[in-house]
N, C-alpha and C positions, 0 to 999 in steps of 0.2 A: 685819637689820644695816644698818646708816647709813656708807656713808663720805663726810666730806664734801668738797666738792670740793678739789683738790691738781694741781700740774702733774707728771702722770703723767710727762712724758715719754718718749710711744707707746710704753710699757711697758703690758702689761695691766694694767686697776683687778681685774679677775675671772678669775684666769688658771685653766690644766685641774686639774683636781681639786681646785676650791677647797672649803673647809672648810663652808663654808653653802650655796653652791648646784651641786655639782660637775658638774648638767649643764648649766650656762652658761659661757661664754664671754666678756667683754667688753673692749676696748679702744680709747679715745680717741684719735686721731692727727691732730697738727694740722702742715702744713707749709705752704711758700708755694712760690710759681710754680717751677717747675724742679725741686722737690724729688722728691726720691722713698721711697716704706717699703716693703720686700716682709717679709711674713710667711708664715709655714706652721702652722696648727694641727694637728699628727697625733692623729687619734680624734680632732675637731670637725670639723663641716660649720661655714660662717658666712657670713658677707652683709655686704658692704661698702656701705652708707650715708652718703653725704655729708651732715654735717646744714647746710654751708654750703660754698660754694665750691663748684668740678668738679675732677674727677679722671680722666686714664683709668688705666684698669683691664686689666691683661693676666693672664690665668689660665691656667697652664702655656702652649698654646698658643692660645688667644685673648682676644680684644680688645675693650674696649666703650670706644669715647670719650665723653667729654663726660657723664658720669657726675655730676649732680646741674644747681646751677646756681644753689640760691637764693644770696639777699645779707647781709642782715645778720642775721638769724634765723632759726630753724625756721617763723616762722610766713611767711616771703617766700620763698612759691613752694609748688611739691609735690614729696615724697621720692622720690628713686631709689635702685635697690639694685643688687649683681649678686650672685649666688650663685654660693659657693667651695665647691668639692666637700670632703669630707674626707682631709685631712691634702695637699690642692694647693699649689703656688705660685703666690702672689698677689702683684700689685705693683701699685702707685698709684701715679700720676705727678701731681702738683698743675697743675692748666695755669687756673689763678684766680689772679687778687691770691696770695690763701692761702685757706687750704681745712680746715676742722674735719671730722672722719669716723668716724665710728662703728661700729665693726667687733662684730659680733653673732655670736653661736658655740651651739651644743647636740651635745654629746655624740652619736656617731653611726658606727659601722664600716664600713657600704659608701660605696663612693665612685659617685656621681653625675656628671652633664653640668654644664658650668660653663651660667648664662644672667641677663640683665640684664630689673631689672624698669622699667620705664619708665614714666610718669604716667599712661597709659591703661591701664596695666598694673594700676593700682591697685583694691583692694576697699574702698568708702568707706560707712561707715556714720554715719548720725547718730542719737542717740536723746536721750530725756530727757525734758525740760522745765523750763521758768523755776521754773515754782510748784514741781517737786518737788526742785529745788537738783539736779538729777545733767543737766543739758544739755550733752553732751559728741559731740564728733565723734572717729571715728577711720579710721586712715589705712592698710587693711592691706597692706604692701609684699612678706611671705610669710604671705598668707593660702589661704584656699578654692579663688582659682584658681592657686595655684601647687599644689594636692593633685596628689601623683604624684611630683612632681616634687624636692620635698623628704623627706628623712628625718624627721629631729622637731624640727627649727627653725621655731615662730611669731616675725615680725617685725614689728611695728606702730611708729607714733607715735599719742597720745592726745592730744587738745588738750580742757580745757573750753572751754563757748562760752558766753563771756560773761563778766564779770568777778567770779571766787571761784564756791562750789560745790562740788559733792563725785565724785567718782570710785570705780568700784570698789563701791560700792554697790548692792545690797545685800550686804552685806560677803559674803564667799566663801572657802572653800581650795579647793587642787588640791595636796595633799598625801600622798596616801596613792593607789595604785592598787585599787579595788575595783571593777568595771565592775560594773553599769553607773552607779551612785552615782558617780565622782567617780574622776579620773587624776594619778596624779603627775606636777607639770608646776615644775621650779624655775622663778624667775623672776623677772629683774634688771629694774631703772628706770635709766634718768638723767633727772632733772627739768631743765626751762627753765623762768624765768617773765618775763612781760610786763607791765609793765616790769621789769626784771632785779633789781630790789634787792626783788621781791615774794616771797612766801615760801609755805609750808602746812604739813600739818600729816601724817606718813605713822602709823595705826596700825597694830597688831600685838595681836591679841586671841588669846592660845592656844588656849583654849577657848571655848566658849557660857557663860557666866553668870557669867566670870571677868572680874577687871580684867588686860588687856594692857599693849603698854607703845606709848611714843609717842615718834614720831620730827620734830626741826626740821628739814624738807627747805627749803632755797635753790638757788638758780640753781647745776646742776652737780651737785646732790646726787646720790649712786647709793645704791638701797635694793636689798639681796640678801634673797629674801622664800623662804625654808626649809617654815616649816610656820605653818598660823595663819589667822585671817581678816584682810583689807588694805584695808580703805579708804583715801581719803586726799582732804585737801581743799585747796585755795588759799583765801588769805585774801580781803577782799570790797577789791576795785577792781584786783584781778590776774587776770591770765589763766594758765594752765595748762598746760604739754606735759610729756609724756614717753615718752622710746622703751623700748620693750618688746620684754623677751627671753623668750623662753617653749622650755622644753628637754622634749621628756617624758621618762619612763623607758621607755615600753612601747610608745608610740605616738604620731603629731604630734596630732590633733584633742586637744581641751583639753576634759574635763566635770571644770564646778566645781558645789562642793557649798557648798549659800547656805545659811548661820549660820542653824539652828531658829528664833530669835527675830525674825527679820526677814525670813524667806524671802516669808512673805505679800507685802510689799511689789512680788516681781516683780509682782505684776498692777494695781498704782498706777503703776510709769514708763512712759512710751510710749515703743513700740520695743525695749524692753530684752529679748525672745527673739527679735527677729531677730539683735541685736549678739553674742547668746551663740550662735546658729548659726552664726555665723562665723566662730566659732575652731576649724577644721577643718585 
């Protein structure tokens, strides 16, 4: 499903029990200096992301300041997070000009330690390559070394590298829990693109040998992705982001299961089984 972008008004785009991905979570919140938003998701864990500006951050009883810090895009600087136990109070305080924040969420009943992920903190992967069109870096902010420590919240941002290209390739579900084949994993986007009036292109393939359907994503888009294989691509002289919500039903580590028709493909891109050990 496609919503396209709208001024939410730090209302959730993806709130709890939503109709296509019910164990995600998402919402937009943008304030300026002084401001402030407290939320509570009960039954979600979630992760506060500044995708610009700083914030601090106080969770029931502690603190993290200076929470983010880029400038005018996702692509100016590197992601900070803090993880929100389930169903805690959270509060953001804007201490930037103004501050865009991206609050990420997954289905979840025990409640956990509050902790902030900070730029060292990050798990960064890069794979691809030019000639096979999928040269993408990504940003894990609740990944591999946050295991333990989270429930079944994965948190990333995805950038391509380089201008247009493809992602999500070769095409994949995580829709159905069968270990060791493949885990039920819902799992929300919001796209950026560089320069902003750039665009791409999100598919949705039901099956193997069927025609899917196809989605116009722009700056802001949010795809909620149910069941199906997902690629998706920016157009040629754009660059590419978008942050990623990943919820399991059973468990956090993520095994996706690559579309018959194209699975050969993993041993064509370079890199692409270390990127897929990483969603842990």
């Amino acid at each position: 499903m496609h919503i396209a972008p709208y001024d939410n008004q730090n209302k959730p785009i993806v709130d709890v029990d939503d109709g296509t991905v019910p164990l995600n979570y998402f919402n937009i919140v943008k304030l300026t200096r002084g401001q402030s938003f407290t939320y509570q998701v009960p039954g979600y864990e979630t992760c506060i992301v500044p995708a610009t500006g700083s914030v601090d951050v106080n969770v029931e009883s502690m603190r993290f300041e200076n929470l983010g810090g880029r400038g005018v895009d996702v692509w100016d600087g590197e992601p900070e997070g803090v993880y929100v136990p389930t169903g805690a109070n959270a509060e953001m305080v804007c201490v930037s000009d103004k501050t865009e924040v991206f609050v990420a969420g997954a289905k979840y009943d025990e409640v956990l330690e509050p902790f902030d992920v900070r730029s060292d903190g990050l798990d960064l992967v890069q794979y691809g390559s030019d000639d096979t069109k999928t040269h993408r870096k990504i940003k894990h902010i609740l990944g591999q070394k946050q295991a333990g420590k989270v429930g079944r919240l994965l948190v990333s941002e995805l950038f391509t590298v380089g201008a247009g290209g493809w992602s999500g390739f070769p095409s994949h579900k995580h829709d159905t829990d069968r270990l060791p084949d493949e885990t039920r994993h819902d799992e929300t986007y919001n796209f950026r693109f560089r320069p902003n009036h750039g665009s791409g292109v999100q598919m949705l393939q039901r099956e193997d040998g069927k025609s899917g359907d196809a989605y116009h994503i722009v700056d802001g888009s949010t795809i909620c992705l149910d069941n199906g294989y997902h690629p998706c691509c920016a157009l040629p002289g754009y660059e590419m982001y978008y942050f990623t919500i990943l919820g399991g039903l059973s468990q956090r580590s993520l095994v996706q299961f690559f579309q018959p028709s194209h699975a050969y493909q993993i041993e064509t891109i370079p890199g692409i089984k270390d990127m897929i050990a990483k969603f842990k």
